[in-house]
C-alpha positions as CSV (number, residue, x, y, z in Angstrom):
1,X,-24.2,19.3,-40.9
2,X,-21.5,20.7,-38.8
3,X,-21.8,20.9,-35.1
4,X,-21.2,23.7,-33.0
5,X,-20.4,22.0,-29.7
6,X,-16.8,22.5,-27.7
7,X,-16.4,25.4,-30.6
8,X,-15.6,28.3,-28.6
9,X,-14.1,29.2,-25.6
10,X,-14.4,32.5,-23.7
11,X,-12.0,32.4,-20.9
12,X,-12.9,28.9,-20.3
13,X,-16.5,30.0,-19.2
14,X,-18.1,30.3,-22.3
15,X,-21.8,28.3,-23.2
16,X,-22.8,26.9,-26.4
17,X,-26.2,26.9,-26.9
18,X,-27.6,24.6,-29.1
19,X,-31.4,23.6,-30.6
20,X,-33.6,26.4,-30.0
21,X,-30.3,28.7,-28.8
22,X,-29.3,29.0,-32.3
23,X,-25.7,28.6,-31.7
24,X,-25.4,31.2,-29.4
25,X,-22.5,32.2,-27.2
26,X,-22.4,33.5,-23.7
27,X,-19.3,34.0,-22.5
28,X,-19.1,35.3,-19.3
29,X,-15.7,37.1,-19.8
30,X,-13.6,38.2,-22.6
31,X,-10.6,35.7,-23.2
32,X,-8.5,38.9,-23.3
33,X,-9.7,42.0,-21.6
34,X,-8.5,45.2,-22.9
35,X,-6.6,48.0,-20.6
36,X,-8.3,51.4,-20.9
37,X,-6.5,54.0,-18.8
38,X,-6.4,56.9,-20.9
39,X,-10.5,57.9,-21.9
40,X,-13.5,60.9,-21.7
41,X,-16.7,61.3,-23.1
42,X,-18.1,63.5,-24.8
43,X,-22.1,64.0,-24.9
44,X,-24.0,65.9,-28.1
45,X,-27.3,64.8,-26.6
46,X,-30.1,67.2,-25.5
47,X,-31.8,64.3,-23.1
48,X,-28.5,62.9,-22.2
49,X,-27.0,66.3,-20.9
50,X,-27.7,65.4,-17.2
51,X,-27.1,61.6,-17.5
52,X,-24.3,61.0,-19.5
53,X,-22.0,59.8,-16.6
54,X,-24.3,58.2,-15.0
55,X,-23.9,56.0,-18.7
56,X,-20.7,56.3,-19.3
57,X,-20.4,54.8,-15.5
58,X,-22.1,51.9,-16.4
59,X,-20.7,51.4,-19.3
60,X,-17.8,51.1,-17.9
61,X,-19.2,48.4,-15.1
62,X,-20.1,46.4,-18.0
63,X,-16.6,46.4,-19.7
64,X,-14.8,45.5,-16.4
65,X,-17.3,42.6,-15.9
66,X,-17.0,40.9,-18.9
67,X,-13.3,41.2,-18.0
68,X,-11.6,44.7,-19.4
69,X,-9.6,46.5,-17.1
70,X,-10.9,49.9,-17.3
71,X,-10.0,53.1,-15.6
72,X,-13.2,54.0,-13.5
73,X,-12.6,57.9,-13.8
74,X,-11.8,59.4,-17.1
75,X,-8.4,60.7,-17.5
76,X,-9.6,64.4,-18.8
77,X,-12.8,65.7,-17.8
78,X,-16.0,63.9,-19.3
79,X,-17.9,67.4,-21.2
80,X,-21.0,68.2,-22.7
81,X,-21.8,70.4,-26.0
82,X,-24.9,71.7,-27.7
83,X,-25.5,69.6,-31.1
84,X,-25.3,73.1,-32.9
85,X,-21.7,73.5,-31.8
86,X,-18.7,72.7,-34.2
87,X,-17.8,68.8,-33.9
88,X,-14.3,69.9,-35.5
89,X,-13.7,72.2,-32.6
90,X,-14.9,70.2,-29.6
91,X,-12.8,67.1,-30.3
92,X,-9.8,69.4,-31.4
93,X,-10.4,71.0,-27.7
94,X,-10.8,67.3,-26.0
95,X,-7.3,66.4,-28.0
96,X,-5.3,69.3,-27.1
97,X,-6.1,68.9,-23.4
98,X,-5.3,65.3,-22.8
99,X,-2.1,66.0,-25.3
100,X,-1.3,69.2,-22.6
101,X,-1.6,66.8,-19.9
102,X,0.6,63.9,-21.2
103,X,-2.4,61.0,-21.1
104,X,-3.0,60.9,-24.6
105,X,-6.8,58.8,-25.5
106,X,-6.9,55.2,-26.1
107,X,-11.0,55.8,-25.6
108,X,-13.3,58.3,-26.8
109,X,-16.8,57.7,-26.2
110,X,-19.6,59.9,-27.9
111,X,-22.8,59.7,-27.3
112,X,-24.6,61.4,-30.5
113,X,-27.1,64.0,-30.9
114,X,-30.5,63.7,-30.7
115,X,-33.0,62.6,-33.9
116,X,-33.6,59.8,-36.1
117,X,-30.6,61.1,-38.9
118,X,-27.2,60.4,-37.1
119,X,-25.4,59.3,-40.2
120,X,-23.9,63.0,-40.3
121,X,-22.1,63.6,-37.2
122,X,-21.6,60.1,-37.0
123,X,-19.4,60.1,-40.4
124,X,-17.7,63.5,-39.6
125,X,-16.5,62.3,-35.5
126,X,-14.9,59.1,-37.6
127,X,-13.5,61.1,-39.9
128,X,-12.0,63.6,-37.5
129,X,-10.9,61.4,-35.0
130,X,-9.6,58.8,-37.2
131,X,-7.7,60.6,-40.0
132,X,-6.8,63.7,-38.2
133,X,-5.9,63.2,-34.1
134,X,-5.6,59.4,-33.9
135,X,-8.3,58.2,-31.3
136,X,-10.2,55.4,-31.4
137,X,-14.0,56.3,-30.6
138,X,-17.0,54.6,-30.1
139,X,-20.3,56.2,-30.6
140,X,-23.2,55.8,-28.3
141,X,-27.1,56.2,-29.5
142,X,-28.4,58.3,-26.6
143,X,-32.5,56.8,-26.9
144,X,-31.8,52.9,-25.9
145,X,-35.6,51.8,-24.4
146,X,-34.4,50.0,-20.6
147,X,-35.2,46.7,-21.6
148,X,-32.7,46.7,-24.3
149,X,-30.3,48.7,-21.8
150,X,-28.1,45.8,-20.1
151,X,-27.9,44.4,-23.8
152,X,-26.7,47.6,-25.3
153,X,-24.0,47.9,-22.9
154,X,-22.9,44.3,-23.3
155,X,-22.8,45.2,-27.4
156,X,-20.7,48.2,-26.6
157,X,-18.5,46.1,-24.6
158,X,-17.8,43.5,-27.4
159,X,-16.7,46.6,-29.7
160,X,-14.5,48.8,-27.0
161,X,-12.4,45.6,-26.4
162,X,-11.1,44.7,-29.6
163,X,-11.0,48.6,-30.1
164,X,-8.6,48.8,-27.7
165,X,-6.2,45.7,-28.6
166,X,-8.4,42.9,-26.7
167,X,-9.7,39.3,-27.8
168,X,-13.4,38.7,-27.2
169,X,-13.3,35.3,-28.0
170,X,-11.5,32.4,-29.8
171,X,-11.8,29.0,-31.1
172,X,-10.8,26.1,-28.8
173,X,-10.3,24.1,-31.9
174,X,-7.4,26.8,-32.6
175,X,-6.3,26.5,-28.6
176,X,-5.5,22.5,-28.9
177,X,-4.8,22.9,-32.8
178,X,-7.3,21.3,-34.4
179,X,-8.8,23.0,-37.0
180,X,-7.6,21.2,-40.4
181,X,-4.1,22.8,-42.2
182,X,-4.4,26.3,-40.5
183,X,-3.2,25.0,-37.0
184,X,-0.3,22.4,-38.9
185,X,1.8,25.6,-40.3
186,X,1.5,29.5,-39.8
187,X,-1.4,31.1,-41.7
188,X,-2.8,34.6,-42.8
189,X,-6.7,34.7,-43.6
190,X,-7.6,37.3,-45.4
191,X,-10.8,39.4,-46.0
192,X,-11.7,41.6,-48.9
193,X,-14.5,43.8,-50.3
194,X,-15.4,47.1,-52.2
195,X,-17.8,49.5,-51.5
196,X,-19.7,51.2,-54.3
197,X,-21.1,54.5,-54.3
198,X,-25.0,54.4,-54.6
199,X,-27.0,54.7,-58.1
200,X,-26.7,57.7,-59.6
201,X,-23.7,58.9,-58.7
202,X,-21.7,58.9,-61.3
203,X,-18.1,61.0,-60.4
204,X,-17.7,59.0,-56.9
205,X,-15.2,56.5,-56.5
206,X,-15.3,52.7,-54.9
207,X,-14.0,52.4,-51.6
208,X,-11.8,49.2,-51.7
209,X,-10.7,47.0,-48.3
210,X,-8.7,44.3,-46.8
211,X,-8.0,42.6,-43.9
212,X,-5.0,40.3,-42.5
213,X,-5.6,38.0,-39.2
214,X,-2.8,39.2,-37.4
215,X,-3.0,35.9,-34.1
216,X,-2.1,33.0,-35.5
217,X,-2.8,30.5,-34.0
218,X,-6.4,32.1,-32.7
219,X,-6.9,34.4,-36.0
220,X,-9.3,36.6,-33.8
221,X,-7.7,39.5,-34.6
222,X,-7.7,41.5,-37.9
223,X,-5.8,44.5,-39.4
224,X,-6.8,46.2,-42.4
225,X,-6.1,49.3,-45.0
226,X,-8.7,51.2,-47.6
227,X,-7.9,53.0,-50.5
228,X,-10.4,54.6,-53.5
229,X,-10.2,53.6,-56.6
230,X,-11.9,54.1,-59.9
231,X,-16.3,54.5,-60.1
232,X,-17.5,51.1,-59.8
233,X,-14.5,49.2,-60.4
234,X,-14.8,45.9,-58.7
235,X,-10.7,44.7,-59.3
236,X,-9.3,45.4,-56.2
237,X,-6.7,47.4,-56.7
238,X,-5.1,48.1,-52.8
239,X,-3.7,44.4,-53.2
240,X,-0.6,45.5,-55.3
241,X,0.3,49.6,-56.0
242,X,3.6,51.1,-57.2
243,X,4.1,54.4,-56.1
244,X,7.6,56.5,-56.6
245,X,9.3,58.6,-54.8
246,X,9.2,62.3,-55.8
247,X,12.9,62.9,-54.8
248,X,14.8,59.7,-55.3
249,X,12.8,58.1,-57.8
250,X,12.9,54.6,-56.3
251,X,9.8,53.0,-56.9
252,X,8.3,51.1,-54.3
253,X,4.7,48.6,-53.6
254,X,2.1,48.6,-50.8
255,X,-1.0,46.9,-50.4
256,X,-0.8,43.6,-49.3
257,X,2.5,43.3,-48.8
258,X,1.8,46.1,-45.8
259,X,-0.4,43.3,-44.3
260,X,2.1,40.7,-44.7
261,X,4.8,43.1,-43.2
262,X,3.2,44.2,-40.2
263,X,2.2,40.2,-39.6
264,X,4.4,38.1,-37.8
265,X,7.1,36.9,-40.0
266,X,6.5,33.2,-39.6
267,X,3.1,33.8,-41.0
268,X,3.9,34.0,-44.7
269,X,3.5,30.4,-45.1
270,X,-0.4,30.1,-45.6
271,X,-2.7,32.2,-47.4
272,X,-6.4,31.6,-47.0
273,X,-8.1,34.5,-49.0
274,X,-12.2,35.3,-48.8
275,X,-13.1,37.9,-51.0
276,X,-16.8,38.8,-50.5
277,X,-20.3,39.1,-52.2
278,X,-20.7,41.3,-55.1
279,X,-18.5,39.5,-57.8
280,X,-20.9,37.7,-60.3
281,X,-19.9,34.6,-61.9
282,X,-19.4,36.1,-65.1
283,X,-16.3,38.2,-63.2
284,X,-15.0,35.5,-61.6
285,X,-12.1,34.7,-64.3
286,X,-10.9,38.7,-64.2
287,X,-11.1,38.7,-60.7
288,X,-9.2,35.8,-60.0
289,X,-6.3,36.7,-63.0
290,X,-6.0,40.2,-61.5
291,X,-6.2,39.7,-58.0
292,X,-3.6,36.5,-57.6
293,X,-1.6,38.5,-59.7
294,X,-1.0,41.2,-57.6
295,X,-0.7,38.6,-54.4
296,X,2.1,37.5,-56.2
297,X,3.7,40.7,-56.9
298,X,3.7,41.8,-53.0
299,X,4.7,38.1,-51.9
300,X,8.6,37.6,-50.8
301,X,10.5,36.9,-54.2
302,X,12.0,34.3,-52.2
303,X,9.1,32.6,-51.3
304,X,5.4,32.0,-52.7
305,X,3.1,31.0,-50.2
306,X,0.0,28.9,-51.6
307,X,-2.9,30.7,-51.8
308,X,-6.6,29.7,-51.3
309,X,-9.0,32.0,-53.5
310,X,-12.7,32.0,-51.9
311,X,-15.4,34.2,-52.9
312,X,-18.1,34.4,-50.9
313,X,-21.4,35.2,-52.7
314,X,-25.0,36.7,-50.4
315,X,-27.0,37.7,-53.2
316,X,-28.7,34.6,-54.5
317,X,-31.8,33.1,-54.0
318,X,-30.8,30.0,-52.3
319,X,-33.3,28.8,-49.9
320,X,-32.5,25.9,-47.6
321,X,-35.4,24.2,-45.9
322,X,-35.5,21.4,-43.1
323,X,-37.5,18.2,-44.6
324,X,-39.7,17.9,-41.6
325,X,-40.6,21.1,-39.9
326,X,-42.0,19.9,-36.9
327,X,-39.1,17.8,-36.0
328,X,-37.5,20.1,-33.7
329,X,-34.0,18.7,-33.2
330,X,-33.6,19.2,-36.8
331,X,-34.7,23.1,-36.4
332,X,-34.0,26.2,-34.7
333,X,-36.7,28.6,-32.9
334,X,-37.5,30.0,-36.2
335,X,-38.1,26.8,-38.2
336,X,-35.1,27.0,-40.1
337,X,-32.7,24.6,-41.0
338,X,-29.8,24.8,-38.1
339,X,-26.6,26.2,-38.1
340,X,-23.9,24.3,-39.6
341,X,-26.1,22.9,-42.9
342,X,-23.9,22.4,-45.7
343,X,-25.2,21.5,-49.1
344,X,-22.1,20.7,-51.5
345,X,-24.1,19.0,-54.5
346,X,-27.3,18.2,-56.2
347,X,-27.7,22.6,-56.3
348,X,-23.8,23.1,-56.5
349,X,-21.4,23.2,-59.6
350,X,-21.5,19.8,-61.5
351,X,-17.2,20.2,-61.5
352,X,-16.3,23.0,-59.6
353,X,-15.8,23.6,-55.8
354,X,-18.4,25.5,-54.2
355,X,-21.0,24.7,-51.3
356,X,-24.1,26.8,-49.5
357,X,-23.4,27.0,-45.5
358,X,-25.8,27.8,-43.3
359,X,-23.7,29.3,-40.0
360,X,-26.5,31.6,-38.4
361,X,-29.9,31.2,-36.4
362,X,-32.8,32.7,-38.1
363,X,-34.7,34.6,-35.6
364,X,-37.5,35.3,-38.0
365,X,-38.4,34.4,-41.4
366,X,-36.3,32.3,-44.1
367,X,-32.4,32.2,-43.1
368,X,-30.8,32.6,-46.2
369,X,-27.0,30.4,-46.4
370,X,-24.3,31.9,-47.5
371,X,-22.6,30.6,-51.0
372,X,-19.1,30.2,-51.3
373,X,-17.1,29.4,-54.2
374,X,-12.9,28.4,-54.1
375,X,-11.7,29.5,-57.5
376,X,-8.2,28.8,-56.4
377,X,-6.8,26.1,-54.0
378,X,-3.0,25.6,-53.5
379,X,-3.7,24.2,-50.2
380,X,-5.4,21.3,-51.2
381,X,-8.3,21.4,-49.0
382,X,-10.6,18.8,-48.6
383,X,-14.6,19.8,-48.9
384,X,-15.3,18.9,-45.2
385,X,-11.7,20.8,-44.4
386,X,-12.7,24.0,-45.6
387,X,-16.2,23.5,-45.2
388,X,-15.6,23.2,-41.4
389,X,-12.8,26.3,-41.1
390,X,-15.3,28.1,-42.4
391,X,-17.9,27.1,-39.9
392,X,-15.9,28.0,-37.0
393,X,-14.7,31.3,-38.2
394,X,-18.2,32.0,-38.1
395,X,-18.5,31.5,-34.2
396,X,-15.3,34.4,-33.9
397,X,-17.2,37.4,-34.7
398,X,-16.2,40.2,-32.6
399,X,-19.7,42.2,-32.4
400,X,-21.7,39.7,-31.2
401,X,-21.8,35.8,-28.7
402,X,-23.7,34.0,-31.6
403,X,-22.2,32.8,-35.3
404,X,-22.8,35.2,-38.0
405,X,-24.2,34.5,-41.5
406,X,-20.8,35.3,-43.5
407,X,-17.5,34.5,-42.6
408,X,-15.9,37.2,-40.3
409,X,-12.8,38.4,-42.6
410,X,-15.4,39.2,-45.4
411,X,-17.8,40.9,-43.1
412,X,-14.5,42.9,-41.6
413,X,-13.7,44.3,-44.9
414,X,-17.4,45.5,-45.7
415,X,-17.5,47.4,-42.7
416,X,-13.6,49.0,-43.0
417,X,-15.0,49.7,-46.9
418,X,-17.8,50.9,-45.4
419,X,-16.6,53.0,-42.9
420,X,-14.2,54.8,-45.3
421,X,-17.3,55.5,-47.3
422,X,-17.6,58.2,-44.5
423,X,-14.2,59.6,-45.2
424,X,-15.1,60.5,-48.7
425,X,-18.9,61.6,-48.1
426,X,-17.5,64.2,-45.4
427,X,-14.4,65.5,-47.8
428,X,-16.8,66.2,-50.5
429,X,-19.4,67.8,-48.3
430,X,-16.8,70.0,-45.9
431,X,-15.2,70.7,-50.0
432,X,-18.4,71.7,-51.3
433,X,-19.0,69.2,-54.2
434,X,-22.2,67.2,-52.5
435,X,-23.9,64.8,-55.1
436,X,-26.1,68.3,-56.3
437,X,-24.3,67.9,-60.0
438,X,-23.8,64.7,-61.8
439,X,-20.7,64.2,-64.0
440,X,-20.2,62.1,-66.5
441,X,-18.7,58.8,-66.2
442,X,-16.0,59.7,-68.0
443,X,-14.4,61.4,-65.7
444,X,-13.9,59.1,-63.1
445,X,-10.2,58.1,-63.8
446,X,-9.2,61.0,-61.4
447,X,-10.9,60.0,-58.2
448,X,-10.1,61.6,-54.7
449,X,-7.6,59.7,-52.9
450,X,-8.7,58.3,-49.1
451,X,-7.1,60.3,-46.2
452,X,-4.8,58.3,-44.0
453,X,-5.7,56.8,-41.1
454,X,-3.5,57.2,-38.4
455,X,-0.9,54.5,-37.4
456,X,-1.9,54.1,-33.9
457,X,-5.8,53.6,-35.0
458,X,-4.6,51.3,-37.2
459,X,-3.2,49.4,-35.2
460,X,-6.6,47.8,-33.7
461,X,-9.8,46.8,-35.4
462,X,-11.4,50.4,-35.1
463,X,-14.1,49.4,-38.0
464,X,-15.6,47.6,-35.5
């Protein structure tokens, strides 16, 4: 079992609970606060419609606490609209006016309409203000009970800062260079995962995602692109594309090798890849000869960084249990074994390298660990190596102060694949062809390419 102590630091004030804390942080400010000059809010809340800056005010309290430096007074005039008026039109209005004025948004905050379905505006204010004006946003439930409040804000906080560019918090091991191969040479981790549509439909495509770490040596801070691709196809396919160009005809590649470009150029030397849950054993041998194939193909010709090939598996049915429940330095609040309980054989591959971690608290019922399997290992890592790397990149979660249940670079590219998943339900409903008819599978080769997201969103970790 791996232990948590001395793991994280948060501006050299963080606290790392352990025993009945679960391995909870509490960092008492962010290790690097976020500037916020440029922001507004806009409120399509009913009950909110005489208290929204009174929230957004302490909001904003919160974020300049835990150490942002935010502008106290929005830059454009905060506003308020009825739920039944166009979304489309009040952020086009709220763009044009800061773009008249010169202070273009680095913040939009929303605070969403009343009612228990807010999937819809949710999806189409992402949609809008990612793909079409460039502003980062973060949405705001409007019904948050007050003992929850102080909480809520602090989440919000967490998500704003890296929004905006900041670091919440990092490993210390990564500070003094500790952790095992990543901190002896300059290294990439990255994340991958694709979204499929749900059961039944038949004509929608997959929604495919990666990220980069972009901080060597913290790897804290993760960029990452989408792109559709064919109805249930689970060979990611944003890795390596050719495209040519209409006019010249030179044929050129993206993918990865946009990741790689937009790192810093001495961190092509180490590739630590985690590709996340829904790849089955039996697709393990077509994912690995597909994928590595097309890392190659966007890698420098000059130079072929060693990969590590990782896929992390959740849907299993894995249970680890401490031998003596009521020995309660051996288990957290919940009864659960602690985090940081490996199990690397007896359950695990007779030849292969694999192991079950357990990185998160339960708070109730059975924690379920998290399998992970290397199918591919240039770098040579030990068990106890890799086993602990992937430990600590548990604690770096950027949503929350406590260690997470999969490792962040996977769960980053879920929620960028998930988040696109709103680009493509909006374009088919604003295009008229809703999930009403069902076609057949065979014509799923020509699937609806993504919209772009802009360059400046891109820039920070707006899935978040």
């Amino acid at each position: 079992m791996w232990g948590a102590a001395g793991l994280l630091e948060a501006s050299g004030e963080g606290v790392v609970g352990g025993g009945d804390s679960g391995g909870r942080v509490v960092p008492r400010k962010m290790v690097n606060g976020g500037r916020v000059d440029f922001w507004t809010c806009v409120n399509f809340s009913l009950k909110y419609k005489n208290m929204y800056k009174a929230f957004c005010k302490e909001l904003v309290e919160t974020c300049n606490n835990k150490g942002m430096e935010f502008r106290e007074t929005a830059s454009i005039e905060m506003c308020s609209a009825a739920p039944t008026d166009s979304i489309n039109q009040t952020l086009l209005k709220i763009y044009r006016k800061s773009a008249d004025e010169n202070r273009p948004l680095q913040l939009l905050i929303v605070i969403l309409p009343d009612g228990p379905d807010q999937t819809g505006p949710y999806g189409k204010i992402k949609r809008i203000c990612e793909t079409e004006l460039g502003i980062v946003s973060q949405c705001c439930k409007p019904d948050i009970p007050s003992e929850y409040r102080k909480q809520y804000f602090e989440n919000l906080a967490l998500k704003i800062n890296v929004k905006v560019g900041g670091r919440n918090t990092v490993l210390n091991d990564a500070i003094q260079k500790k952790i095992p191969l990543v901190t002896d040479k300059p290294t990439i981790i990255f994340g991958a995962d694709v979204s499929h549509p749900q059961p039944g439909e038949d004509s929608s495509s997959s929604i495919a995602a990666v990220v980069a770490s972009m901080d060597w040596p913290e790897i804290t801070k993760y960029r990452g692109i989408v792109s559709a691709q064919p109805h249930r196809e689970e060979i990611i396919q944003v890795f390596y594309k050719t495209t040519k160009h209409p006019v010249t005809g030179i044929v050129a590649h993206d993918g990865n090798c946009f990741l790689l470009s937009t790192s810093q150029p001495t961190n092509k030397n180490l590739l630590g890849l985690f590709s996340t849950d829904g790849v089955s054993e039996g697709q393990f041998s077509q994912v690995l000869l597909h994928e590595m194939d097309a890392i190659r193909k966007a890698s420098d010709k000059e130079y072929l960084p060693p990969v590590t090939f990782v896929v992390v598996q959740k849907r299993h049915h894995t249970r680890l249990f401490p031998t003596n429940h009521n020995d309660r330095s051996k288990t957290d609040k919940s009864r659960n074994a602690l985090p940081g309980t490996v199990v690397d054989s007896k359950i695990c591959h007779p030849t292969q390298f694999d192991f079950y971690l357990k990185s998160h608290a339960g708070n109730q019922g059975t924690g379920k660990p998290t399998h992970y399997h290397v199918l591919y290992d240039e770098n040579r890592f030990s068990a106890d190596s890799l086993q602990t790397l992937t430990y600590n990149l548990c604690y770096t979660c950027a949503r929350c102060t406590r260690s997470v249940s999969i490792v962040p670079p996977a769960y980053y590219a879920h929620l960028a694949a998930f988040r696109a998943r709103h680009y493509v339900e909006e374009e088919m409903s604003v295009g008229g062809s809703t999930g009403g008819s069902r076609k057949p599978k065979e014509q799923n080769a020509q699937f609806r390419p993504l919209p772009s997201i802009k360059d400046n969103v891109k820039e920070v970790m707006f899935y978040c």
